[in-house]
ZADO-1210 file (C-alpha; in nm, 4 decimals, padded with zeros to 6 digits):
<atoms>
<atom x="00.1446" y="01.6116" z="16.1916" code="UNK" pos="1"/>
<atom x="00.5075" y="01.7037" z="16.1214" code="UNK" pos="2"/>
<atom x="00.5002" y="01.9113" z="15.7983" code="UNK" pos="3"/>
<atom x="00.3126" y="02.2055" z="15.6358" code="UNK" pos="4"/>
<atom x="00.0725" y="01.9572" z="15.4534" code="UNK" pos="5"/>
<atom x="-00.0267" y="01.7225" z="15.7328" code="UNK" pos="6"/>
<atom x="-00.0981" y="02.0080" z="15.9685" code="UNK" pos="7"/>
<atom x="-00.3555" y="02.1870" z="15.6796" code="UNK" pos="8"/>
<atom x="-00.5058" y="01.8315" z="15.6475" code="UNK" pos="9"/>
<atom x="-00.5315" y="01.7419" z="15.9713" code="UNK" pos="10"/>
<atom x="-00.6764" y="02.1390" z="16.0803" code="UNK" pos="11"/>
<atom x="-00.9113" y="02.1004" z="15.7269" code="UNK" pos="12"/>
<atom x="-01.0488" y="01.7378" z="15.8648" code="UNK" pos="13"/>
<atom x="-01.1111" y="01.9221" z="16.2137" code="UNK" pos="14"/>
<atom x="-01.3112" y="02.1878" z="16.0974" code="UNK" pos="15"/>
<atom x="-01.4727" y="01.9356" z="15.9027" code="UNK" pos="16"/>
<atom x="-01.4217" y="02.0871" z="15.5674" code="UNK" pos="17"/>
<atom x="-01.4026" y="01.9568" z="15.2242" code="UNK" pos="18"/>
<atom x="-01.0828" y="02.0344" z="15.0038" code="UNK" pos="19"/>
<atom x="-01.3385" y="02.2044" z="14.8024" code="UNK" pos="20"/>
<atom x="-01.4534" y="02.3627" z="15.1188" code="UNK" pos="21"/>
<atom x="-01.1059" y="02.5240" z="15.1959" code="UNK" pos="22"/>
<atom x="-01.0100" y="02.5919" z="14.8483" code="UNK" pos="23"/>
<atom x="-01.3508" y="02.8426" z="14.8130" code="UNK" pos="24"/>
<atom x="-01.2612" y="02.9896" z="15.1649" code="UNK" pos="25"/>
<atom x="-00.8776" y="03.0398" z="15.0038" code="UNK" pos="26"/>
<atom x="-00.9575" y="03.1628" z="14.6414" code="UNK" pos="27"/>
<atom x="-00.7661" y="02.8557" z="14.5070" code="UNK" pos="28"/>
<atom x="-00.8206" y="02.4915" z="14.3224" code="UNK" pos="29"/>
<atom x="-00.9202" y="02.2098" z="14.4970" code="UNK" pos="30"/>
<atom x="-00.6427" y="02.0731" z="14.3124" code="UNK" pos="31"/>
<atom x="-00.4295" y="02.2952" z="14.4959" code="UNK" pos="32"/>
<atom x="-00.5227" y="02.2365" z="14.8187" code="UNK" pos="33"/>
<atom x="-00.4571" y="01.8747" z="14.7543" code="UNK" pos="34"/>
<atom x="-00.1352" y="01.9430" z="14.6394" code="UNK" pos="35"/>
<atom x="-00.0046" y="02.1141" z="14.9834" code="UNK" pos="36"/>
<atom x="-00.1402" y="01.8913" z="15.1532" code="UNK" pos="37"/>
<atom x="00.0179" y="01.5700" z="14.9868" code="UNK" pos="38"/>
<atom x="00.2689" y="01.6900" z="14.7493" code="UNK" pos="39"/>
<atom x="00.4443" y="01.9401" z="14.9544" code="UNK" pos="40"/>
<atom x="00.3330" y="02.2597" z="14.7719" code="UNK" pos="41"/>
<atom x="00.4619" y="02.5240" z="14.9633" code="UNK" pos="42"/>
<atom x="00.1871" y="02.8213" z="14.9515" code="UNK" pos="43"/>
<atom x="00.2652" y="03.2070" z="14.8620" code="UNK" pos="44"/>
<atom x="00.2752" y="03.3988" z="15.1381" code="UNK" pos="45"/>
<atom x="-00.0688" y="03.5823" z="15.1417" code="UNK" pos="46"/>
<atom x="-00.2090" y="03.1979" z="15.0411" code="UNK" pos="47"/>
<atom x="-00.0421" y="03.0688" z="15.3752" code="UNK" pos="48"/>
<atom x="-00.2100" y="03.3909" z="15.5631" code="UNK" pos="49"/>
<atom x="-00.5830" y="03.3049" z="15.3748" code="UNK" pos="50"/>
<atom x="-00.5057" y="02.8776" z="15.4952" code="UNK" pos="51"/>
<atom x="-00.4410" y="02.9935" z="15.8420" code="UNK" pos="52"/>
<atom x="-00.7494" y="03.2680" z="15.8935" code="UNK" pos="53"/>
<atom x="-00.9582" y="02.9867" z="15.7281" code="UNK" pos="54"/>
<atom x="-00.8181" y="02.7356" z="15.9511" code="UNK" pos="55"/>
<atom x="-00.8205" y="02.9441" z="16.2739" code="UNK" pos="56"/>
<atom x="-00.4506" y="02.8886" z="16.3181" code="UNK" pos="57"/>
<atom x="-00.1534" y="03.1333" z="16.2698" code="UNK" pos="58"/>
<atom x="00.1152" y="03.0945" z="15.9538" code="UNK" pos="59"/>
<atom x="00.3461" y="02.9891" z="16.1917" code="UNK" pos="60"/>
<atom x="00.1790" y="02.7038" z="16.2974" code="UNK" pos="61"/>
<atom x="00.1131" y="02.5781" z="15.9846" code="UNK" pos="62"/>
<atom x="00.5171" y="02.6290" z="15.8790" code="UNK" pos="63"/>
<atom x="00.6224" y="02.4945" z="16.1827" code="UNK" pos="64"/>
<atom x="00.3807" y="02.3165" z="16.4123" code="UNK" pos="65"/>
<atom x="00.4525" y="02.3677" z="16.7660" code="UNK" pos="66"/>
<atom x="00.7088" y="02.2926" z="17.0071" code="UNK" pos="67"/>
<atom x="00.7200" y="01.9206" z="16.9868" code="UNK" pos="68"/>
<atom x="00.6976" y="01.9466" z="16.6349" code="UNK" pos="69"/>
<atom x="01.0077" y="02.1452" z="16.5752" code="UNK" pos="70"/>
<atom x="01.1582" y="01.8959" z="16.8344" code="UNK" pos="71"/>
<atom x="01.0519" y="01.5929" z="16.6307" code="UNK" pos="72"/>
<atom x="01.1208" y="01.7708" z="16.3009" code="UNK" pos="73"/>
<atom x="01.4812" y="01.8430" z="16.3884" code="UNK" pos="74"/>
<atom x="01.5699" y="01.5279" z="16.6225" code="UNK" pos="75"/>
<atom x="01.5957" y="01.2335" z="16.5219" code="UNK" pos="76"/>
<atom x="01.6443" y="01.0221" z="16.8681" code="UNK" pos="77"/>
<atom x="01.3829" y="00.9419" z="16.9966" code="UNK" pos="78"/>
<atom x="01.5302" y="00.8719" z="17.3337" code="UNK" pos="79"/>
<atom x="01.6858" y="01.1787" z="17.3479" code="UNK" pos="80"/>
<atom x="01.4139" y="01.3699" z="17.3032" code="UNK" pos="81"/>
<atom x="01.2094" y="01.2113" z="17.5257" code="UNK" pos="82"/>
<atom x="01.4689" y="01.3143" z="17.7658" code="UNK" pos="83"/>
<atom x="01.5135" y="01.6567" z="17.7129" code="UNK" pos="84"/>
<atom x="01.1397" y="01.6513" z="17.7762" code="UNK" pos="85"/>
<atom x="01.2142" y="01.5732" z="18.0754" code="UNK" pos="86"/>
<atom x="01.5240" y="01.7812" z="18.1508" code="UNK" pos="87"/>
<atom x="01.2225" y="02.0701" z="18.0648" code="UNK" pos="88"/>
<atom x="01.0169" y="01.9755" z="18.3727" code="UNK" pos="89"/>
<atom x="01.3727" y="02.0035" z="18.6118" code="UNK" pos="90"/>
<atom x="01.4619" y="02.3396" z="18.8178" code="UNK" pos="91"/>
<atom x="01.6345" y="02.5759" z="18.6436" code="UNK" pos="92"/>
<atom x="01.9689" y="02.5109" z="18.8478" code="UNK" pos="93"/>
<atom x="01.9381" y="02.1528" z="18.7792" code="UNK" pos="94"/>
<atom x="01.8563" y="02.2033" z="18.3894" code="UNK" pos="95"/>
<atom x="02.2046" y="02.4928" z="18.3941" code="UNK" pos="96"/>
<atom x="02.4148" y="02.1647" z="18.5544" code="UNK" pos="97"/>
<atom x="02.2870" y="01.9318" z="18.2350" code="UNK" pos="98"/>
<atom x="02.3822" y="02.1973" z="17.9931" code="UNK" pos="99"/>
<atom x="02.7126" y="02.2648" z="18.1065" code="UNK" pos="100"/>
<atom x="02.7550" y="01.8995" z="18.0994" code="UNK" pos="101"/>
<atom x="02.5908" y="01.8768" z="17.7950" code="UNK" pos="102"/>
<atom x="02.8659" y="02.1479" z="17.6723" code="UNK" pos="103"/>
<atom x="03.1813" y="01.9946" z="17.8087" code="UNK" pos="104"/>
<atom x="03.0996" y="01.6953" z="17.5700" code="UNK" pos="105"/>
<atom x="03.0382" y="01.9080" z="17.2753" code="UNK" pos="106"/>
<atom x="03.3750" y="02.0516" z="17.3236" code="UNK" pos="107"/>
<atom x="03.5411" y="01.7321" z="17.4285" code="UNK" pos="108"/>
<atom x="03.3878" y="01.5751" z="17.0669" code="UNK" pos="109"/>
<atom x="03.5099" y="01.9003" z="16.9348" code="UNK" pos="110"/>
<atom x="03.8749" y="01.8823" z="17.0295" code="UNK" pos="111"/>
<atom x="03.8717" y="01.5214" z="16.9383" code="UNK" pos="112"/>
<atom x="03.8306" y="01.6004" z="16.6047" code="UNK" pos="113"/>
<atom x="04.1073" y="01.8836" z="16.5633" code="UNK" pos="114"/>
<atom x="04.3282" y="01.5991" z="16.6572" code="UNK" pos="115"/>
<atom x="04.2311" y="01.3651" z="16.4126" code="UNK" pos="116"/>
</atoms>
């Protein structure tokens, strides 16, 4: 549930509603509905506000999931994000220390490629 369409799908299926269902509760086709959820529509602005009240969700959620979603949606490795998942559950002095190391390789990859 990773984009605008699976997460109305996914909410619609929950509630246990029809695209026909939704689309009456919206003021749009069923057609339409279909089409955000597979075609990647994207829906005005008050048709976003409508999908959410009728889902019981907030706009934002269906733009942009949650946390992990935004994670998943914007990392790629795996690996890594399993691990900042875990750098998350650390202290906060211990999470500071990964950063900063996390930081001296940025700028280390940084001045490597000035020099090239």
């Amino acid at each position: 549930m990773n984009d605008l369409g699976g997460r109305i799908m996914q909410l619609r299926k929950e509630k246990g509603l029809s695209q026909t269902d939704l689309a009456n509760q919206v003021g749009v086709s069923y057609a339409q509905i279909g089409r955000y959820e597979t075609k990647g529509t994207q829906p005005s602005a008050d048709i976003l506000k409508k999908l959410a009240d009728a889902l019981n969700t907030t706009s934002d959620f269906l733009m942009n999931g949650n946390k992990d979603d935004k994670a998943v949606a914007t990392l790629n490795d795996n690996e890594l994000l399993k691990q900042f998942k875990e750098v998350d559950k650390m202290s906060p002095e211990d999470q500071d220390t990964i950063k900063k190391l996390i930081d001296t390789f940025i700028i280390k990859a940084k001045i490597k490629q000035l020099l090239l």
